[in-house]
C-alpha positions as CSV (number, residue, x, y, z in Angstrom):
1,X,-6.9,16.1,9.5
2,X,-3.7,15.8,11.7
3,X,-1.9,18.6,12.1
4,X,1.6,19.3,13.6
5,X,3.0,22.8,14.7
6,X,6.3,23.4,14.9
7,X,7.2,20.4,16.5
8,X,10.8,19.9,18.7
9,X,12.1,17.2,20.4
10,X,15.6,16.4,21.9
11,X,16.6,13.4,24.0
12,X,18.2,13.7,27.2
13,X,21.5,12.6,26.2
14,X,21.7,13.4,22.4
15,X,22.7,17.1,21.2
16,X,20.9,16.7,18.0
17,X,17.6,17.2,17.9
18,X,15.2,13.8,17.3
19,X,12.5,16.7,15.6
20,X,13.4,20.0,14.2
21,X,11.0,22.8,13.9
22,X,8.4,20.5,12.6
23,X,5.5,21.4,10.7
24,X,3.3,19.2,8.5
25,X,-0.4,18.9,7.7
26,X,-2.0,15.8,6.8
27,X,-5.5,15.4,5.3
28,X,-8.4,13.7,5.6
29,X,-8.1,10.5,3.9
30,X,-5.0,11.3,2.6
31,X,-2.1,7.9,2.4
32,X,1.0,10.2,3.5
33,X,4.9,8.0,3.7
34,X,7.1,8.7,6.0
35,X,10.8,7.9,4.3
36,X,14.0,8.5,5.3
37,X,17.3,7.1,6.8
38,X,17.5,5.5,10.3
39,X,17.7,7.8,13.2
40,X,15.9,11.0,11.1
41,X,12.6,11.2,13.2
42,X,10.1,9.9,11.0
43,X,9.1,6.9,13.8
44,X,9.1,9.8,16.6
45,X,6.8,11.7,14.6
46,X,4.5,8.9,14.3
47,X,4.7,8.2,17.7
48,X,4.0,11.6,18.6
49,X,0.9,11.8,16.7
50,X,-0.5,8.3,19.1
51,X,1.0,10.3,22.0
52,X,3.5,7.4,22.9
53,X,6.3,10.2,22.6
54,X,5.6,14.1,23.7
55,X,6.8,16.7,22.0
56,X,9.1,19.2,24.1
57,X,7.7,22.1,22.3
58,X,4.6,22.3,19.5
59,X,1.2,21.1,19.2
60,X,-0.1,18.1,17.4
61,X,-3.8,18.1,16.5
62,X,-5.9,15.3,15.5
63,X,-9.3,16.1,14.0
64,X,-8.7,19.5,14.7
65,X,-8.2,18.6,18.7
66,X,-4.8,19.3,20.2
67,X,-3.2,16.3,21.9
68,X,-1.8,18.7,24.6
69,X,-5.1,18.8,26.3
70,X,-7.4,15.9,24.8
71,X,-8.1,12.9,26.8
72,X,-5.6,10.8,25.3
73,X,-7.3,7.5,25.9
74,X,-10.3,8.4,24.0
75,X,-8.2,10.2,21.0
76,X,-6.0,6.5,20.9
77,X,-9.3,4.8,20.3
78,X,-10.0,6.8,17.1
79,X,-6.5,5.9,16.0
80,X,-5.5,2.0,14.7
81,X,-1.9,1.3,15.2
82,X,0.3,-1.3,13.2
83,X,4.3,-2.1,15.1
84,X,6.8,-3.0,12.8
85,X,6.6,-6.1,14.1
86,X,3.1,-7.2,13.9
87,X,3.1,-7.8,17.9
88,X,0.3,-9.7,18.2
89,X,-0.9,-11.1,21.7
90,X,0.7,-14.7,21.1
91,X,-1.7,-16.4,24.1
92,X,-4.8,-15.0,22.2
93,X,-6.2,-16.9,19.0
94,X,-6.6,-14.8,16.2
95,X,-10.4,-13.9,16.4
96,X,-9.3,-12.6,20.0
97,X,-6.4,-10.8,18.5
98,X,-8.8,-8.7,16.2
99,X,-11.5,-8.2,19.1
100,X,-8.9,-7.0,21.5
101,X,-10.3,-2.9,20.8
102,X,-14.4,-4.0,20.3
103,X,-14.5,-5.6,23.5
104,X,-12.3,-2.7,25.1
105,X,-15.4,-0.7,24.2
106,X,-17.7,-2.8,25.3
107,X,-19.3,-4.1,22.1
108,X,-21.5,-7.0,22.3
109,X,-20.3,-10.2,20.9
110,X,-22.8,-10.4,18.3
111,X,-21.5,-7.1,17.1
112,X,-18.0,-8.2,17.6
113,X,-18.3,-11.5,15.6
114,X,-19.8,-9.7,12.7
115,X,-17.5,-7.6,12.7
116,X,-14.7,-10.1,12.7
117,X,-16.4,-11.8,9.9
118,X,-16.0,-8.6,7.9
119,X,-12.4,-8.2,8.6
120,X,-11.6,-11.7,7.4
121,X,-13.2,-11.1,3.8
122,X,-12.1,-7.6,4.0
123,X,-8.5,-8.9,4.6
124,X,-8.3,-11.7,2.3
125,X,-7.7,-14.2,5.4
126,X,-9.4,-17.3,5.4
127,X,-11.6,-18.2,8.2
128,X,-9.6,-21.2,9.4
129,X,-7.1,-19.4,10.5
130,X,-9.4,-17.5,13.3
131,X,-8.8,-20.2,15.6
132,X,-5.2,-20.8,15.4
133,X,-2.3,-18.5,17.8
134,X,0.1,-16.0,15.8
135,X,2.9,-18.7,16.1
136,X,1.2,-20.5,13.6
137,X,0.8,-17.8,10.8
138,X,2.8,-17.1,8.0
139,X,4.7,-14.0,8.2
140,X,1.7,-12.2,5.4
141,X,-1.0,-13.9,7.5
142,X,0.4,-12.3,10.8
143,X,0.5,-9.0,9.2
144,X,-3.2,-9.0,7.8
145,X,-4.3,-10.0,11.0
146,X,-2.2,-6.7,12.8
147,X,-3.9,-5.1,10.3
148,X,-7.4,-6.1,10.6
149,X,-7.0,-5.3,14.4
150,X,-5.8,-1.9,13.8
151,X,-9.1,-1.5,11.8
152,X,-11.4,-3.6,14.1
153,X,-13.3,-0.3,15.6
154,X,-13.6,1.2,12.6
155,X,-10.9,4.4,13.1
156,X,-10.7,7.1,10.7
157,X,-6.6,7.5,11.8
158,X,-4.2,4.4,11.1
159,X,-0.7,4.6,11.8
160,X,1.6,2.2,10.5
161,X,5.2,1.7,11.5
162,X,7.5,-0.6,8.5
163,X,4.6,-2.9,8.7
164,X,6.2,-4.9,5.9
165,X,9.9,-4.4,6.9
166,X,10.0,-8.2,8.0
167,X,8.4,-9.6,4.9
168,X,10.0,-11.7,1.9
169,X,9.4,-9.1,-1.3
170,X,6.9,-11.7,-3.2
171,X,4.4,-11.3,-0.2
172,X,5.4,-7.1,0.7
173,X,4.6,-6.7,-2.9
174,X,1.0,-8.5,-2.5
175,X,0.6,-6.8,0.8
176,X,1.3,-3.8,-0.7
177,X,-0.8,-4.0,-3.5
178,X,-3.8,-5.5,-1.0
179,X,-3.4,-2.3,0.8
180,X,-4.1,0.4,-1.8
181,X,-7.6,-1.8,-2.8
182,X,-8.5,-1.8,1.0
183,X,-7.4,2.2,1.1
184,X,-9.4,2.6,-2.3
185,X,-12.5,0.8,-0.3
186,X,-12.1,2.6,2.8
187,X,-10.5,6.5,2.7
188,X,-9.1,6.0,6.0
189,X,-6.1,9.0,6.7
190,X,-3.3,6.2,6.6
191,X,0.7,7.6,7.9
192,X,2.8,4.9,7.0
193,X,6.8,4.8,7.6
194,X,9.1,3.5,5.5
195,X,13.1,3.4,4.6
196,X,12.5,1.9,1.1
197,X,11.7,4.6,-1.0
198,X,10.1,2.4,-3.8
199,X,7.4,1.4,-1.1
200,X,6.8,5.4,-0.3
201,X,6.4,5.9,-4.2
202,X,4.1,3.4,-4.6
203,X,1.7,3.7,-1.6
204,X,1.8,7.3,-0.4
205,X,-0.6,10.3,-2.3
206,X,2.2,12.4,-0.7
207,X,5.2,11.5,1.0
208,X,7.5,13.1,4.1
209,X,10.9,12.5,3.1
210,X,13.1,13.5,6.5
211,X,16.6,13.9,6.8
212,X,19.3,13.7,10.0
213,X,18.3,15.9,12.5
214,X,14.8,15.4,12.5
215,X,14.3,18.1,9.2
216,X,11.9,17.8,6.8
217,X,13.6,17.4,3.6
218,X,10.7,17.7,0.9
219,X,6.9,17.1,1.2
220,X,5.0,16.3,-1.6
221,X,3.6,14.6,-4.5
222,X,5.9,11.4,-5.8
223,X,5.4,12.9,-9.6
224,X,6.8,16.1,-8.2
225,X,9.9,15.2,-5.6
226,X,10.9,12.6,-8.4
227,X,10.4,15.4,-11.0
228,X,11.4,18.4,-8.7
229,X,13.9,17.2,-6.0
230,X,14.4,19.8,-3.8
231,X,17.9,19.7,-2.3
232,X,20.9,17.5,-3.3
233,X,20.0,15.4,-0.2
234,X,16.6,14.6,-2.1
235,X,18.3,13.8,-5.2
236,X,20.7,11.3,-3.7
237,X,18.2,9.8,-1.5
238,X,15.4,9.0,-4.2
239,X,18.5,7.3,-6.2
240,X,18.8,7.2,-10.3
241,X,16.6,5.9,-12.8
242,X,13.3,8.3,-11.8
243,X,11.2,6.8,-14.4
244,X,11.6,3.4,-13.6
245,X,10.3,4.7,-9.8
246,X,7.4,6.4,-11.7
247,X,6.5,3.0,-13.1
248,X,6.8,1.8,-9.4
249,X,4.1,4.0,-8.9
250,X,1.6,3.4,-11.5
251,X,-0.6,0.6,-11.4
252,X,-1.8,-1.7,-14.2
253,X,-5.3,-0.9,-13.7
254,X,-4.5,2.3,-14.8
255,X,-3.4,1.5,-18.3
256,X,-5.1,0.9,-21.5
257,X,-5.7,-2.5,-22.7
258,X,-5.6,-4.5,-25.7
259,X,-8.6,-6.6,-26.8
260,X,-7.7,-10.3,-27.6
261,X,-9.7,-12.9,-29.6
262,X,-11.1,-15.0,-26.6
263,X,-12.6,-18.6,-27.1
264,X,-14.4,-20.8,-24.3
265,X,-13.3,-24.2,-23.4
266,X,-15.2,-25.5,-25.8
267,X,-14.0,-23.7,-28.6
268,X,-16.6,-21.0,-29.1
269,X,-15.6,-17.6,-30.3
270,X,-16.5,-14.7,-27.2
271,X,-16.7,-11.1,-28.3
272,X,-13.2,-10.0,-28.0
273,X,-10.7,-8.2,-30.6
274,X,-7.6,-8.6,-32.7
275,X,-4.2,-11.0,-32.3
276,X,-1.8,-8.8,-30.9
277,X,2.3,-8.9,-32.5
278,X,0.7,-10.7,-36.1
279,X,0.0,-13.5,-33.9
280,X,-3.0,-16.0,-35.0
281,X,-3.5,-16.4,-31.1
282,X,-6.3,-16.6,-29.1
283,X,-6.9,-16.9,-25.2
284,X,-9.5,-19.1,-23.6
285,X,-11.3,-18.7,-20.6
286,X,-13.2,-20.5,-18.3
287,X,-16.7,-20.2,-17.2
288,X,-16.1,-17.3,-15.0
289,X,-13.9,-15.4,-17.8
290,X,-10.5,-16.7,-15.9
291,X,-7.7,-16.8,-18.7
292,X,-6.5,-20.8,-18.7
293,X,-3.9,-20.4,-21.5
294,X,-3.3,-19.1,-25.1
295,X,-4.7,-21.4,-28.2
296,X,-2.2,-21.5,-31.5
297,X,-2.5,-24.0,-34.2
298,X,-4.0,-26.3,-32.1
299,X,-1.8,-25.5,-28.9
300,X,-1.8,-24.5,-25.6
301,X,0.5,-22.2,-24.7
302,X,0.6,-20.7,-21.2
303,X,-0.5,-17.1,-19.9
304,X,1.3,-14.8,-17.8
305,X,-1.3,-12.6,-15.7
306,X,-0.8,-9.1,-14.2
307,X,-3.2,-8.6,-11.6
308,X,-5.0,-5.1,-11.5
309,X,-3.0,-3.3,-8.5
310,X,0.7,-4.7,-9.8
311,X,3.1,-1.9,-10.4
312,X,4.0,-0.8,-14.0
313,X,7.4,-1.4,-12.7
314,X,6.4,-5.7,-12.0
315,X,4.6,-5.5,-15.4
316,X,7.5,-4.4,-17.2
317,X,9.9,-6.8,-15.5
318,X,7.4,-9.4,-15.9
319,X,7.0,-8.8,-19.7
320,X,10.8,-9.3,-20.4
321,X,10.6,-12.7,-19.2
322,X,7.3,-13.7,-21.2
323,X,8.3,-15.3,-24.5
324,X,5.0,-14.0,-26.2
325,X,5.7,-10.7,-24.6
326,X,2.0,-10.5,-23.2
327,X,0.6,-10.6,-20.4
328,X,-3.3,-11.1,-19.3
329,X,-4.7,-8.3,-17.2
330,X,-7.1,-9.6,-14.7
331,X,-9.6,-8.3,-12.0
332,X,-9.5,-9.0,-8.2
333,X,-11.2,-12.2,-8.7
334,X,-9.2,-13.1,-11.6
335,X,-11.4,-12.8,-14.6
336,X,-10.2,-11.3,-17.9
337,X,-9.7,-7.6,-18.2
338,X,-8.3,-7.0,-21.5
339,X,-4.2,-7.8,-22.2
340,X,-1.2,-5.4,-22.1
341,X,2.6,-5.6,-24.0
342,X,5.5,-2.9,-23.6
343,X,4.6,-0.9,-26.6
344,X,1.5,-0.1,-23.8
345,X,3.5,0.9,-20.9
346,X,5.8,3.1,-23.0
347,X,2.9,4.7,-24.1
348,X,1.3,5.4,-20.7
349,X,4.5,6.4,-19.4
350,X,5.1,9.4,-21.9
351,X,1.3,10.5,-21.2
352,X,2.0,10.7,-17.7
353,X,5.2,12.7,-18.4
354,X,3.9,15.1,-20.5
355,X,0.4,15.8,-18.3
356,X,2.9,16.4,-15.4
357,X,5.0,18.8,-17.8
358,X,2.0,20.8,-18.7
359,X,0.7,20.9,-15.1
């Protein structure tokens, strides 16, 4: 749990206050966003809770110890950090880049090779790249490596700071995505801040939304700031359109699923179900139940996938640019996983409406 306690801060210099009367309580493995605009404290306050800034009045606990008086060096090691930029030590390969903490504590290199090797499957890199300097990663490749460092020892804490502020949307959406499945795996308490409210929405359980001045605006659940704002300030910073953000939210995983007629390569009916829009349709698959195109009259038409941990929000926009107006839900590892069309998101959309109107 992290804990802070009516937290101030002021800058030598500046009349308004960085932090304002502070107080916030984060649980264990809890994914909490910080969002606001520039210059409202949310990077302070994550700096505060790594002890790189000090509060000048308050407490900040970690794991129930207060920073005040903890040996800060030892609380640091129990904390994974991720820059904006990914900051990555550009004489050290990548494999050193990740080992920088285990060898800091003295790990073996056994252990620390094994537990490189984890990271690499763990973060979807491939192991080529362990050899090769930051310079010579992609943008996404440099920030699953910052990544897999922050996590090298294993820390229950993992502050990130606009990890994907610097990244094209096609590859912050994946990243994005990769990081719920990895949060799903792992339960770490994960403080991640943001200015794209979208991104909070999507990732956090709960999410900080500050204001100027270093107040706290609204803390809570995205269902109930986008259903509850609670100040003009709120209402104006989440934007219009709330239920296209609550699709933003909800992943396709989550939804209910059509079953197709499937067929092998070879033409052999699978178990599956019934052509969906009165089409005579059915998808094939491969050996390993990857979808390789739709089968109609004799042709092959192509398939549109949504992978498991897209946003309702991609599916939709997806979906109005699929002629068939289907798309192919598919696992992690890309095998079949039933198939979804609008009339399905609508659907799960009003659901999730009225369960929140009844809670």
């Amino acid at each position: 749990m992290i804990q802070l306690e009516n937290i101030n801060k002021t800058y030598p210099g500046n009349a308004q206050h960085a932090i304002h009367s502070l107080s916030i309580t984060i649980n264990d493995g809890e994914f909490c966003t910080f969002v606001g605009p520039s210059g409202c404290g949310k990077t302070t306050t994550l700096r505060m809770i790594n002890r790189l800034d000090i509060p000048d009045s308050g407490e900040v606990y970690v794991q129930g110890q207060p920073l005040s008086t903890a040996d800060i060096i030892q609380v640091r090691r129990k904390i994974g950090f991720v820059m904006q930029s990914p900051a990555l030590f550009p004489h050290r390969t990548v494999a050193e880049n990740i080992a920088t903490v285990p060898r800091l504590l003295g790990w073996d290199k056994r252990t620390i090779a094994r537990r490189i090797d984890e990271l690499v499957a763990l973060m979807s890199l491939d192991p080529f790249v362990l050899k090769r300097y930051p310079h010579q990663l992609s943008g996404g490749q440099q920030s699953r490596v910052s990544i897999a460092r922050a996590l090298a020892a294993d820390p229950p804490v993992l502050l990130m700071d606009e990890p994907f502020a610097a990244i094209d949307p096609v590859v912050r959406d994946k990243l994005q995505g990769e990081l719920l499945e990895l949060q799903g795996r792992l339960h770490k308490t994960i403080i991640l801040v943001t200015h794209d409210i979208n991104e909070a929405i999507r990732l956090g359980d709960r999410i900080a939304i500050f204001q100027q001045g270093g107040r706290l605006a609204q803390f809570d659940t995205p269902d109930n700031i986008l259903s509850f704002p609670a100040s003009d300030f709120v209402r104006d910073f989440i934007g219009p359109e709330p239920n296209l953000k609550r699709l933003g939210m909800m992943r396709v995983g989550d939804l209910p699923h059509h079953d197709v007629p499937l067929l092998t390569q070879g033409g052999q009916p699978l178990a599956g179900g019934h052509p969906l829009l009165g089409q005579p349709r059915s998808l094939v698959l491969d050996n390993q139940r990857r979808p390789l195109y739709w089968q109609e009259n004799g042709q092959q038409i192509p398939v549109h996938v949504a992978e498991q941990h897209h946003s309702l929000r991609k599916a939709y926009s997806d979906l109005l640019e699929v002629p068939q107006g289907v798309l192919v839900r598919v696992t992690v590892d890309g095998s079949y996983a039933g198939a979804i069309d609008a009339s399905l998101l609508s659907q799960a959309l009003s659901h999730h409406q009225e369960l929140h109107t009844h809670d």
